[in-house]
C-alpha positions as CSV (number, residue, x, y, z in Angstrom):
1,X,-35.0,-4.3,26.3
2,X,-35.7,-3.6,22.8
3,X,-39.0,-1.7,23.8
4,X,-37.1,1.1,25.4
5,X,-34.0,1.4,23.1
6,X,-37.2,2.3,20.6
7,X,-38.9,4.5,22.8
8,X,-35.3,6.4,23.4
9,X,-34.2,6.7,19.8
10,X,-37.8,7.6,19.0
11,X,-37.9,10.3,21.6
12,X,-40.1,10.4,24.1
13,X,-40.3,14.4,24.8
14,X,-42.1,16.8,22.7
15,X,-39.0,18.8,22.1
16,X,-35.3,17.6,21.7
17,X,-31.7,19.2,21.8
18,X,-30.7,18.3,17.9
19,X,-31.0,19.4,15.2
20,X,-32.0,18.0,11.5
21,X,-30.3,15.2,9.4
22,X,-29.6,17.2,6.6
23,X,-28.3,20.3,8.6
24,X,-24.8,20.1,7.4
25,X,-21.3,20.2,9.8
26,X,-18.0,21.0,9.5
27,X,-15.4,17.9,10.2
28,X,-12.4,16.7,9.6
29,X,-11.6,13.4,7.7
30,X,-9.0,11.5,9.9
31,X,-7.6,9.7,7.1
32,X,-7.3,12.4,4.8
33,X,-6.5,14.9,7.0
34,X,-9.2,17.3,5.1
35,X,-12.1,19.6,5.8
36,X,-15.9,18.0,4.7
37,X,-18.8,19.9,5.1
38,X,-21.2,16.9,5.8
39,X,-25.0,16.1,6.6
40,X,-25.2,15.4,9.8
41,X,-27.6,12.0,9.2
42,X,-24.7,10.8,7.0
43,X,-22.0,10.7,10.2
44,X,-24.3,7.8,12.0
45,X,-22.5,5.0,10.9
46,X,-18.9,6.8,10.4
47,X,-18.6,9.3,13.3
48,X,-15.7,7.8,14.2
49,X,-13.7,8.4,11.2
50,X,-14.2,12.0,11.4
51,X,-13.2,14.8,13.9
52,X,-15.4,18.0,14.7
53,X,-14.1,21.7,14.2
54,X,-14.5,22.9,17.9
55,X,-13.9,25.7,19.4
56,X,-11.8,25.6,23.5
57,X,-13.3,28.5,25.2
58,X,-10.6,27.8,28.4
59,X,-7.7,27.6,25.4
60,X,-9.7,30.2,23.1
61,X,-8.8,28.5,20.1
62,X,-10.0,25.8,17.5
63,X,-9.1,22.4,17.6
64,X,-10.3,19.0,16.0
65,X,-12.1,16.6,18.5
66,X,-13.5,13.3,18.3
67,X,-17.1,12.7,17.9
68,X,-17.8,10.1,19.8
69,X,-21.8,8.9,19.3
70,X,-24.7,9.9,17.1
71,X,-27.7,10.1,18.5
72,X,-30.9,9.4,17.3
73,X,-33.6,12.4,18.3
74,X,-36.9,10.6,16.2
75,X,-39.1,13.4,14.8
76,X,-38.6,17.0,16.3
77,X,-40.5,20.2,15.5
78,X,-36.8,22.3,13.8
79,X,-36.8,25.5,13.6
80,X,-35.2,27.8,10.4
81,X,-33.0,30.5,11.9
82,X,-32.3,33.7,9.2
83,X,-28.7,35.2,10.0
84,X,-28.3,38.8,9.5
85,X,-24.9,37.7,7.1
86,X,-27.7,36.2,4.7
87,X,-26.6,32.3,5.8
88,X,-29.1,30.3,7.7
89,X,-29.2,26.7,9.8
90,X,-31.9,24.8,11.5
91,X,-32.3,23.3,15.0
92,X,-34.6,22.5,17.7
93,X,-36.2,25.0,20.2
94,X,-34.3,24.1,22.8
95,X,-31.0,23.0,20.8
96,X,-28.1,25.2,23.1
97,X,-25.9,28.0,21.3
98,X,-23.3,29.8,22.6
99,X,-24.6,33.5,22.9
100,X,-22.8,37.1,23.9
101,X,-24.4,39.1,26.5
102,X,-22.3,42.0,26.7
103,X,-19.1,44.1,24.8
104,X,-16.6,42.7,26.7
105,X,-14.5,39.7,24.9
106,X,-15.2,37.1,26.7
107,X,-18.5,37.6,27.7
108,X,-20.5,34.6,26.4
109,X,-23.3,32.5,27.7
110,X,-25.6,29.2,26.4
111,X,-29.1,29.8,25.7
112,X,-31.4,28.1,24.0
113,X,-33.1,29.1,20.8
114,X,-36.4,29.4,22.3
115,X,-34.0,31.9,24.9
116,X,-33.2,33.6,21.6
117,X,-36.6,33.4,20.2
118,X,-38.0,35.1,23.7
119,X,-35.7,38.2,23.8
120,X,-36.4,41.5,22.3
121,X,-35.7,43.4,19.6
122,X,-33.8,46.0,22.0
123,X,-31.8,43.1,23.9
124,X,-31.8,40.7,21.2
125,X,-28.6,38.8,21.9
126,X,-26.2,37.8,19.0
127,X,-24.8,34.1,18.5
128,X,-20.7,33.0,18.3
129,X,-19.7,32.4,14.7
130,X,-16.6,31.7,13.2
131,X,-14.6,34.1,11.8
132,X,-11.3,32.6,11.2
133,X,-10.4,29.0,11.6
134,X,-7.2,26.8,11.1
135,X,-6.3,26.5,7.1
136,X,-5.6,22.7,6.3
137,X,-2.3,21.7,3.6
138,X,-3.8,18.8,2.6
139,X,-3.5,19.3,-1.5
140,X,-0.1,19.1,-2.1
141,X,-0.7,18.5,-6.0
142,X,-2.3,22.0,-7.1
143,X,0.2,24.3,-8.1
144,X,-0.6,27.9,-7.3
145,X,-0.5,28.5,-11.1
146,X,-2.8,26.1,-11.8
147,X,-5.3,28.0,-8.7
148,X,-5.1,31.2,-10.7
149,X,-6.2,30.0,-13.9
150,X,-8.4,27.5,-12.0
151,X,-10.3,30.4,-10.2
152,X,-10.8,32.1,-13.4
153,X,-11.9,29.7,-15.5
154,X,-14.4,29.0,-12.4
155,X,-15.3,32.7,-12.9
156,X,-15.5,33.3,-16.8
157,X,-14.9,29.9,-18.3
158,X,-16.9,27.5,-20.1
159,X,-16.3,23.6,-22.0
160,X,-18.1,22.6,-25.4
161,X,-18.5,19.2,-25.8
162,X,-17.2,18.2,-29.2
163,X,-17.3,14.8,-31.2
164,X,-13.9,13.7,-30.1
165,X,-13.0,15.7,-27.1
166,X,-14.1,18.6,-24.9
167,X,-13.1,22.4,-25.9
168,X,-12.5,24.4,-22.7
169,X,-12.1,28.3,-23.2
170,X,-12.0,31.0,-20.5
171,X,-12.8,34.8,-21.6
172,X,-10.5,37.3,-21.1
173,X,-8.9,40.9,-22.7
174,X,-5.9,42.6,-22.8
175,X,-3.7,42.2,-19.9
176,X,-5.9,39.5,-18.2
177,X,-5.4,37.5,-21.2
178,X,-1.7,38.0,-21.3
179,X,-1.5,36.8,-18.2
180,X,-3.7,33.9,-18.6
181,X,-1.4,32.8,-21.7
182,X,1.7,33.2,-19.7
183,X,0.5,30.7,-17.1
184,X,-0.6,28.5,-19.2
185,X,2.5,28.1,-20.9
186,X,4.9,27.7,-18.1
187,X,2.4,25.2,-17.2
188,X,3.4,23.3,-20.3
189,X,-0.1,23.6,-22.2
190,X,-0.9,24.4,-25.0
191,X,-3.5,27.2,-25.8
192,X,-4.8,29.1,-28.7
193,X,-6.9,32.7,-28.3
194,X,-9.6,34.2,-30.6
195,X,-8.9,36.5,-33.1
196,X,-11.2,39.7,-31.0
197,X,-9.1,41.8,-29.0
198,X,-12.1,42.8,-27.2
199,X,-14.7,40.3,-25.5
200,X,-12.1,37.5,-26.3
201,X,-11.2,34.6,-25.0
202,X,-8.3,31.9,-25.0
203,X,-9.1,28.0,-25.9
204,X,-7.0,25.6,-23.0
205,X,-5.8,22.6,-25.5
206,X,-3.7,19.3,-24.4
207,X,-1.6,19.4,-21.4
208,X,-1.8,19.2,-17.6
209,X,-4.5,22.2,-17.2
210,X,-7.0,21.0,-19.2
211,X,-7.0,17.4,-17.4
212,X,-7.0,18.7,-14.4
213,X,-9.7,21.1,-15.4
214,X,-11.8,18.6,-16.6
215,X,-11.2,16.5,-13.0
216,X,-11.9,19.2,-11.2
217,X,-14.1,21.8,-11.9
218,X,-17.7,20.9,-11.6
219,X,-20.1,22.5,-14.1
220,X,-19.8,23.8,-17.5
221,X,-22.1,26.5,-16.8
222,X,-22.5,29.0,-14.3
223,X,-25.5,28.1,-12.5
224,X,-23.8,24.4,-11.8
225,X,-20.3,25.3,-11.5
226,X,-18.8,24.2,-8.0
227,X,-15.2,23.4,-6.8
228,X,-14.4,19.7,-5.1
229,X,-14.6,19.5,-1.2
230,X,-10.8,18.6,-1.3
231,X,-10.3,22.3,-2.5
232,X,-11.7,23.1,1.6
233,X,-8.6,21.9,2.7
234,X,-6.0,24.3,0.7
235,X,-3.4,26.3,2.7
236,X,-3.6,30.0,2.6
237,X,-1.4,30.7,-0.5
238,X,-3.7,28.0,-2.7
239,X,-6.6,29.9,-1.5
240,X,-5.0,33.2,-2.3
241,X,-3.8,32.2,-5.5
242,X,-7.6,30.7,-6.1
243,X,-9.4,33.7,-5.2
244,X,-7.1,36.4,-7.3
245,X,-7.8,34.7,-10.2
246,X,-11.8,33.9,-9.1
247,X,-11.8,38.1,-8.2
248,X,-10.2,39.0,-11.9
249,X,-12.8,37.5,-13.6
250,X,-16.1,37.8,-11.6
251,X,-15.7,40.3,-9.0
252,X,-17.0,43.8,-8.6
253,X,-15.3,46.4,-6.8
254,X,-17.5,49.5,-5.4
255,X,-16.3,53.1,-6.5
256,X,-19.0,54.9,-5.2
257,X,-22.5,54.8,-3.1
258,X,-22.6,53.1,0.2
259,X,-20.1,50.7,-0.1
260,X,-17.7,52.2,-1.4
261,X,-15.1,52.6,1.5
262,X,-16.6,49.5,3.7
263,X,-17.1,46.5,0.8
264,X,-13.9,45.7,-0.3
265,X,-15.0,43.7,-3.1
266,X,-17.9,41.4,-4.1
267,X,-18.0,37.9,-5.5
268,X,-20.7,37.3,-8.2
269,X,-22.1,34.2,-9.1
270,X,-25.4,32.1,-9.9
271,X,-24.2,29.0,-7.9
272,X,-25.1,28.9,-4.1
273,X,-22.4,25.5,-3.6
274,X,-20.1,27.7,-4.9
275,X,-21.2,30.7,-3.0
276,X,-20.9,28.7,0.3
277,X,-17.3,27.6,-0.4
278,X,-15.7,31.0,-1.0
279,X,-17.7,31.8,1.8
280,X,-15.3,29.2,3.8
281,X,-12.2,30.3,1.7
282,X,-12.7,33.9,3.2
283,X,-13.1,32.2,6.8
284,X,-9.5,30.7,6.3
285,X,-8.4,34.0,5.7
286,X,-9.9,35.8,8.9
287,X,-12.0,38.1,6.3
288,X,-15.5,39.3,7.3
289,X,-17.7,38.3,4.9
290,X,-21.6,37.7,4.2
291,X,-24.2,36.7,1.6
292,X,-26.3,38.7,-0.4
293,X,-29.2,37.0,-2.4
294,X,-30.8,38.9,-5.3
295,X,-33.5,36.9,-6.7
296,X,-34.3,39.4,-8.6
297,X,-31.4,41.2,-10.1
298,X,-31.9,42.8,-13.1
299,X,-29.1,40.8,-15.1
300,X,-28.8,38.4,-18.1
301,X,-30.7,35.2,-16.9
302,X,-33.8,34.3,-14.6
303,X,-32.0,32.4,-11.8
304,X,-30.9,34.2,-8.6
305,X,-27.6,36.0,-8.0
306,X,-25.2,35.3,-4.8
307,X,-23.5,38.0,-4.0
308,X,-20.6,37.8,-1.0
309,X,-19.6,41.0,0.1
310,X,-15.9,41.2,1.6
311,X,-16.1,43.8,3.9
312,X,-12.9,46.2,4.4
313,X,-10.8,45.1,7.7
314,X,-11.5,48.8,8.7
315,X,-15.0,48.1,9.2
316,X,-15.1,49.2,12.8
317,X,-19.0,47.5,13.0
318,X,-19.1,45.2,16.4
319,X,-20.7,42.1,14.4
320,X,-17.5,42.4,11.9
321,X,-14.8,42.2,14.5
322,X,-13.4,39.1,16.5
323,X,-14.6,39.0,20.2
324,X,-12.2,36.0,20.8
325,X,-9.7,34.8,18.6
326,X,-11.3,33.1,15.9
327,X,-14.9,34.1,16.6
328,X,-17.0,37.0,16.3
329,X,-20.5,38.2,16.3
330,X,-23.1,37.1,14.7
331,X,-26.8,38.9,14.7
332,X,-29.7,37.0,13.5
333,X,-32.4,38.0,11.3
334,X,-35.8,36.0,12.2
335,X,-36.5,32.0,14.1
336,X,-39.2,30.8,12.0
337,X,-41.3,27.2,12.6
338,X,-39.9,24.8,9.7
339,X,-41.9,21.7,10.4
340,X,-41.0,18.0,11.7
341,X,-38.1,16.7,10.8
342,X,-35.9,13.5,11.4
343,X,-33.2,15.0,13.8
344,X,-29.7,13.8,16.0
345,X,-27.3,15.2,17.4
346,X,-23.8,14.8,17.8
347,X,-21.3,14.1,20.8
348,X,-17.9,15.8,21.0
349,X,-15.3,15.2,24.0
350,X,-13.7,17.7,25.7
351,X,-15.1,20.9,24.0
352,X,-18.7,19.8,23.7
353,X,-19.4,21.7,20.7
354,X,-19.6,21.4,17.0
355,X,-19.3,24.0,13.8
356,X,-22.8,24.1,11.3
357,X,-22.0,25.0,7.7
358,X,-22.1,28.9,8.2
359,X,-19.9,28.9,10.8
360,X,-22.2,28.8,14.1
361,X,-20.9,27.2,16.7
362,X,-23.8,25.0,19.1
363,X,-23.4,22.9,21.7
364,X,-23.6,19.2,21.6
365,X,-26.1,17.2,23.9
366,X,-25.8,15.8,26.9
367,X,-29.2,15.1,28.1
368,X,-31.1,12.0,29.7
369,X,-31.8,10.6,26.5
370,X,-27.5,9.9,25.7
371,X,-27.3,9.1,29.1
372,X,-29.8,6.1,28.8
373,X,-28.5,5.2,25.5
374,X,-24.6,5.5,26.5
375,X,-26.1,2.8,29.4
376,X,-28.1,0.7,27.5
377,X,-25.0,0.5,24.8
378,X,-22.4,-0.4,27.9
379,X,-24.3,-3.5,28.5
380,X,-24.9,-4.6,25.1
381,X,-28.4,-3.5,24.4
382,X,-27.7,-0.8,22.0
């Protein structure tokens, strides 16, 4: 009856195992084969055109499963959870996660948050993230020239809109922009550079760069720039090729203090979309890496600075190393109350268990509540 399909989807307890609409997921597109980082409100009428990065504990591996219902969780008191890597994500109290309860490598159990929430300081227990997960090949048509000059104009570029057309230039000296020029023109483009040999900078005229550039890239100026979703789904050498020419123009190696020998490098910028996606370039790679927010940083402009620190594969630290292939530790910070929200949550076959944005792994439901709508639906009613 349509009384009690309301009553279900409207939830009928005061807690629920979901979490919000806008908490975002990573899936899988099954007809274009690539990675979309998704809110997960927007997979209720198209979950079954997308598969969920999962992780087999029996297989310990990833793999790409089905989702095969959304379900509606009404209004649930969410909860804001503060990772110690500077990411964050949001569920209920009771939403399960898979936690670690001891050294040893397979040693994991499911606990709630309000489990999490209820621990101590002294046996606070740390939550399974993803460390390295499969790289896709699903953008045949980027070049890894093109990747290089793509990840530094991302880094120190900048377009000018102009009467007829738009100017794109990208800064560079000295043997940076000898390089730049020498890309550029076995990519067939034409370029011109300034006339200063120091704080100079080379203008990308007609050819295949500069379209592509301009399909591409998103944002002319730092605080907006941002890469397409497609770019998620690179294989390893794109990503590579993307992230030395990203690192030549905007990233800051420690020489001294107390990073020196365990940060590898540092990516700077002003843009938190494009902080969270070399966040997942680095977790193609396997590399151990977290955020750093300055909102107060000292530097040219008043908008916050995302800093993501690549730590050094040395790093003998327990949260920094894998306790099962592909996943490693991951302490959390603070569980704070964020209010009602509109919630679901998500069903996955096999695996039971779903990827959120910064990489934690939770557990999907299977409660009453998809029990009596998974009935209700098998006899028409839903």
């Amino acid at each position: 009856p349509a009384w009690l399909v309301a009553r279900i989807q409207a939830g009928g307890r005061p807690q629920a195992d979901c979490i919000p609409i806008d908490q975002r997921v990573i899936v899988r597109n099954k007809a274009t084969g690539r990675y979309e980082i998704t809110e997960a409100g927007q997979l209720r009428a198209t979950f079954g055109e997308y598969q969920a990065l999962s992780y087999n504990f029996e297989a310990r591996a990833w793999e790409f499963r089905d989702i095969t219902a959304w379900i509606p969780k009404g209004i649930c008191p969410i909860f804001q959870v503060r990772m110690l890597n500077g990411t964050e994500f949001r569920c209920t109290a009771d939403h399960r996660l898979f936690a670690w309860h001891s050294w040893k490598p397979g040693s994991f159990r499911e606990m709630t948050l309000a489990d999490l929430r209820a621990s101590t300081r002294t046996e606070r227990p740390s939550l399974a993230m993803a460390k390295h997960i499969p790289a896709l090949d699903a953008v045949p048509d980027r070049g890894l020239d093109q990747l290089w000059i793509y990840g530094l104009y991302v880094a120190e570029g900048w377009t000018q809109n102009r009467s007829k057309s738009t100017g794109i230039s990208i800064g560079g000296d000295g043997p940076l922009r000898d390089e730049l020029i020498g890309r550029l023109t076995r990519l067939g483009s034409r370029w011109s550079r300034s006339r200063r040999e120091r704080s100079g900078s080379v203008a990308v005229l007609s050819g295949p760069v500069k379209d592509a550039l301009l399909a591409d890239v998103i944002g002319h100026r730092a605080r907006f720039k941002d890469l397409p979703e497609s770019y998620l789904s690179m294989n390893l050498p794109q990503v590579n090729a993307f992230l030395e020419g990203y690192g030549l123009g905007d990233d800051f190696v420690p020489t001294h203090g107390r990073w020196k020998d365990r940060v590898e490098r540092i990516h700077n910028t002003s843009s938190l979309e494009l902080a969270h996606k070399l966040l997942f370039f680095h977790r193609l790679r396997g590399d151990s890496a977290s955020l750093w927010t300055q909102p107060h940083h000292g530097g040219a402009g008043r908008y916050p600075m995302y800093r993501v620190l690549v730590w050094r594969p040395k790093e003998k630290r327990p949260r920094y190393q894998e306790r099962l292939p592909g996943l490693a530790n991951a302490s959390w910070r603070s569980i704070t109350y964020a209010g009602e929200q509109p919630a679901c949550d998500l069903r996955v076959e096999g695996t039971h268990n779903f990827v959120l944005e910064n990489g934690i792994v939770a557990h999907n439901c299977d409660d009453l509540t998809l029990l009596a709508l998974s009935m209700l639906s098998s006899i028409g009613f839903v």
